[in-house]
C-alpha positions, 0 to 999 in steps of 0.5 A: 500500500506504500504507493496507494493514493485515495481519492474522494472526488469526481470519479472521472477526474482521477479516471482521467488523471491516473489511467495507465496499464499499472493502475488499479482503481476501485470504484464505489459509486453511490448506490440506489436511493442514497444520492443525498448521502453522498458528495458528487450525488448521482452516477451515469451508470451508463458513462462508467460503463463505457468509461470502464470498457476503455480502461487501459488499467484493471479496476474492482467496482462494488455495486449493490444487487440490482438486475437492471446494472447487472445486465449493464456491466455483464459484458465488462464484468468477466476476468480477462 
């Protein structure tokens, strides 16, 4: 963990800042029903998605059960 950076920001921003073929980034976007719990509020769960596909580095992205994401993230969500 010596060399970790945490971030609480746009999540886009610091996609768009650190993305690199070394780079692990873990995702924790706000989920249903608690936008006001959180400061950058509501995701596009579409954007991240695409956003995800076009990664150069590995990512770990927590989400609660919902069909609809599910769905979403199934043909991004396998171990390359």
């Amino acid at each position: 963990m010596k060399d970790t950076i945490f971030h609480s920001m746009d999540w886009k921003a610091v996609v768009n800042k650190y993305d690199s073929p070394c780079t692990l980034f873990y995702l924790d976007p706000p989920y249903e029903d608690s936008q006001k719990l959180y400061v950058h509020g509501v995701i596009d769960m579409v954007d991240l998605h695409n956003t995800l596909k076009q990664l150069k580095g590995q990512w770990v992205l927590s989400l609660n059960y919902n069909p609809d994401l599910t769905e979403l993230f199934n043909d991004i969500g396998k171990t390359k």
